[in-house]
C-alpha positions in Angstrom: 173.4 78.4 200.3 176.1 77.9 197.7 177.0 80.3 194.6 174.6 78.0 191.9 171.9 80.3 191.3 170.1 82.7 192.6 166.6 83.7 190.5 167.3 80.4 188.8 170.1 82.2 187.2 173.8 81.6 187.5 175.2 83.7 190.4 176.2 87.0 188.7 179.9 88.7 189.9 181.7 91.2 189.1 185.8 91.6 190.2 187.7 94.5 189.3 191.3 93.5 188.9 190.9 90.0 187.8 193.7 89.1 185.7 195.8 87.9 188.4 196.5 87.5 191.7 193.4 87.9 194.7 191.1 88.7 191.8 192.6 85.8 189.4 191.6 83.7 192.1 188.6 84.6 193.2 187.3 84.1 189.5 188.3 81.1 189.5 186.7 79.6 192.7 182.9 81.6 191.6 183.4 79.8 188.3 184.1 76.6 189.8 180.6 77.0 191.8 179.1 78.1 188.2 178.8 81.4 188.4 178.9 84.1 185.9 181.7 86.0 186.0 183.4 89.4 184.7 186.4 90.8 184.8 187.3 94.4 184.8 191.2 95.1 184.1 194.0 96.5 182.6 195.0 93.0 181.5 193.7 90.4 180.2 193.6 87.0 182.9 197.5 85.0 182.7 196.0 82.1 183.8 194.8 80.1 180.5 192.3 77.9 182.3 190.4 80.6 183.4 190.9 83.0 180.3 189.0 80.2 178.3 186.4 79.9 180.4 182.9 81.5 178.4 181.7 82.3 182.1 184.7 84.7 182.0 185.0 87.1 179.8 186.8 89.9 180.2 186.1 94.3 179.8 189.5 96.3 179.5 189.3 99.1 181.3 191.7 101.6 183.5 190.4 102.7 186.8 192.5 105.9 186.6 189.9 107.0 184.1 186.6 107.5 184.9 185.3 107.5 181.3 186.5 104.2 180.9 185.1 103.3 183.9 181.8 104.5 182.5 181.8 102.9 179.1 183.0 99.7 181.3 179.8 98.8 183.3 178.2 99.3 180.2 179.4 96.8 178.2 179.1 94.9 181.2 175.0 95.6 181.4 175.2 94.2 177.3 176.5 91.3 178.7 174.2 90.4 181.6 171.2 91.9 179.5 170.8 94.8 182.0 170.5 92.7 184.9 172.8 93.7 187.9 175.5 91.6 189.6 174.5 89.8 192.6 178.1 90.4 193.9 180.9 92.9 193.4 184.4 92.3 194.1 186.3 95.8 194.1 190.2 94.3 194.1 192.0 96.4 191.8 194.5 98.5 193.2 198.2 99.6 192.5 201.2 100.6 195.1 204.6 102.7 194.9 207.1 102.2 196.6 209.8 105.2 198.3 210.9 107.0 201.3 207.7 109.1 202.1 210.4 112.7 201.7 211.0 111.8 198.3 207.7 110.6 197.7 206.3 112.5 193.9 203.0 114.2 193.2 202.8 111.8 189.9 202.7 108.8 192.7 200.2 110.6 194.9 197.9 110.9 191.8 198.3 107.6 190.1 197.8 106.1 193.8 194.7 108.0 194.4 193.2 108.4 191.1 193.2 103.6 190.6 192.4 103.2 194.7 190.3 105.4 195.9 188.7 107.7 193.2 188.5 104.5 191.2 186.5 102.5 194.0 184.4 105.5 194.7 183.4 105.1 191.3 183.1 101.8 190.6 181.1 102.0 193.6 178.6 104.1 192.5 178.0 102.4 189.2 177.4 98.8 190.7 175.0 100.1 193.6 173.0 102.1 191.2 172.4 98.8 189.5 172.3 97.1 193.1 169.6 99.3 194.4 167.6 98.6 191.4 167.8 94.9 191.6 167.1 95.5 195.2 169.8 93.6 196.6 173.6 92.9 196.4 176.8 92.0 197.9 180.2 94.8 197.6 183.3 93.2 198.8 186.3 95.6 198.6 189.7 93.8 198.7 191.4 96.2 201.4 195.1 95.7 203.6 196.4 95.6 206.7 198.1 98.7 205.4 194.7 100.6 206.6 195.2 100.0 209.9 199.5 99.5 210.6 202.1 101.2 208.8 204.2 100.1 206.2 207.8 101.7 205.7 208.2 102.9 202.3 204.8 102.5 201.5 203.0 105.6 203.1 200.7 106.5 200.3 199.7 103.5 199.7 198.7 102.6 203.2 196.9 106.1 203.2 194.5 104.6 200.0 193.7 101.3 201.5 192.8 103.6 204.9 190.3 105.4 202.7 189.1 101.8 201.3 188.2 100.7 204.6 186.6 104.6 205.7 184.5 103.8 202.2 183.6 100.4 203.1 182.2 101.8 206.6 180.1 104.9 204.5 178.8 102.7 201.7 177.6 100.3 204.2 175.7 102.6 205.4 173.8 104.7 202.9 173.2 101.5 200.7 171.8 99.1 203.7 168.2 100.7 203.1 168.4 99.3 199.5 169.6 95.5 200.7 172.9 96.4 199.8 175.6 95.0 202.0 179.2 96.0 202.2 182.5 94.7 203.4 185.7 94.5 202.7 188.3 91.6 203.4 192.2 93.2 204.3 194.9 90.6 203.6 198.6 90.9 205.2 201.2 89.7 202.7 201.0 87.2 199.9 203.0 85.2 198.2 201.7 85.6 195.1 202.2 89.1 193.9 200.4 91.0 191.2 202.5 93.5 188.6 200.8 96.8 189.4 202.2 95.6 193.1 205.7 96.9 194.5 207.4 94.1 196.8 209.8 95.6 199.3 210.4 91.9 200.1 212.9 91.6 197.7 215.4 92.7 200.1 216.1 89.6 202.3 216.7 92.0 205.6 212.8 92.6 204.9 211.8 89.5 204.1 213.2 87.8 207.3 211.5 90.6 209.0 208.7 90.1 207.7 208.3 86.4 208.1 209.3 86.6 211.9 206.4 89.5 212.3 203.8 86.4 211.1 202.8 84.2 213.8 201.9 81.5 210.7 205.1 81.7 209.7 204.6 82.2 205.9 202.7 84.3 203.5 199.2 83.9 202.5 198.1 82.7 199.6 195.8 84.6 197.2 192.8 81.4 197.7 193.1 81.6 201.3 191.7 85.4 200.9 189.3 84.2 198.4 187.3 81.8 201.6 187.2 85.3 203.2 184.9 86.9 199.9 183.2 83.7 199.6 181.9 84.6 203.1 180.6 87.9 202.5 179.1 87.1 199.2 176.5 85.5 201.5 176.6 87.2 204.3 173.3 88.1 205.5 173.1 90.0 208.7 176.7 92.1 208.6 177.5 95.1 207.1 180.5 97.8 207.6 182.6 95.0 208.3 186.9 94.5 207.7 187.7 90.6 208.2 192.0 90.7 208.7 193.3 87.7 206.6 197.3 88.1 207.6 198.6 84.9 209.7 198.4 86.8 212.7 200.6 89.8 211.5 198.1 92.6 213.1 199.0 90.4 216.4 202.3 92.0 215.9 202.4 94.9 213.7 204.7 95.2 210.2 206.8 98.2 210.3 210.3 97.6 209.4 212.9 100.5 209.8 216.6 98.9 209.6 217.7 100.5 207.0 215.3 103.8 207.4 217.6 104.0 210.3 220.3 104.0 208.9 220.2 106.6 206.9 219.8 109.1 210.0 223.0 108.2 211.8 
């Protein structure tokens, strides 16, 4: 099976966060295959080549706001002529970075309100459509911040924990309606997206880092992209986190030099 049609129609997909980065890239590699595509972002795509592309256009839309999150999937329904995607790509997602005692409320929210309540309700708008189509494929770009924690980025790895608990619960109350849900959970990148802290910019962490991955390098936003090409035909696997991180789990990421140092 490959990605050129499916009810001799292009493959339709839908990727929140698409104008750069994991989602960037996975637009790219669906249109390659000739799928149609739609973006749902903040931003409009960087990348030229794929910004021209008429199999990508592009709704504007904040997840922090569930009206616009509303108003969103229906311009997206004009566009596809009320037909539902065949695959959703939920990658949009923001991070803060700070030591978790000075950690503000405004964070909290902002971090909550784009990755999880934004999720839950971009969720629930694509497998309404899903169920009616009778089929579908939800792919939510998680982190191996769900599963090992990250120094200075505590609420963030709390988010991408409720990612993966909503991956698991989706995948079960939409598998009665052929609706199958997964999620793929990168380690680092090199690429970097601007709604994205880095605490790599401090070369202590970065060497820290690096040594922590058995690869010995960061990935690279296409490399996560063969993981969702996976599970966008996946047929028999549901509930499911595949860990794209060069072997990082292998050895956990938590680095506390300088959180250290400010207790002595």
């Amino acid at each position: 099976m490959t990605f050129a049609s499916i009810e001799s129609q292009p493959l339709r997909v839908l990727i929140t966060g698409s104008s750069s980065g994991i989602g960037q890239a996975c637009a790219k590699a669906f249109i390659d295959e000739g799928a149609f595509v739609i973006g749902l972002d903040r931003f409009l795509p960087g990348d030229n080549e794929v910004a021209v592309s008429p199999a990508f256009p592009s709704v504007l839309v904040d997840l922090a706001h569930p009206s616009q999150i509303e108003t969103a999937f229906m311009e997206v329904d004009k566009l596809w002529g009320g037909l539902a995607p065949h695959v959703f790509i939920g990658c949009a997602s923001i991070s803060r970075a700070g030591h978790f005692l000075d950690t503000t409320l405004e964070d909290i929210q902002a971090l909550l309100d784009v990755n999880v309540r934004g999720m839950v309700l971009c969720g629930q708008q694509v497998g309404r459509r899903m169920k009616k189509a009778g089929e579908g494929r939800i792919v939510h770009i998680t982190s191996v911040a769900a599963v090992t924690a990250w120094a200075t980025e505590s609420i963030y790895g709390v988010t991408k924990g409720a990612q993966a608990s909503l991956t698991q619960a989706m995948a079960i109350e939409l598998a009665p309606f052929g609706i199958l849900v997964n999620a793929v959970a990168p380690g680092p990148l090199e690429a970097r997206s601007p709604s994205m802290v880095s605490t790599r910019n401090d070369p202590d962490v970065l060497r820290h880092d690096l040594e922590r991955t058995p690869l010995g390098r960061f990935g690279k936003p296409e490399e996560i992209v063969e993981a969702v090409r996976f599970l966008s035909k996946a047929t028999w696997m549901t509930g499911q986190t595949i860990y794209v991180d060069g072997g990082m789990l292998a050895t956990g990421l938590a680095y506390i030099g300088s959180l250290r140092r400010t207790t002595t």
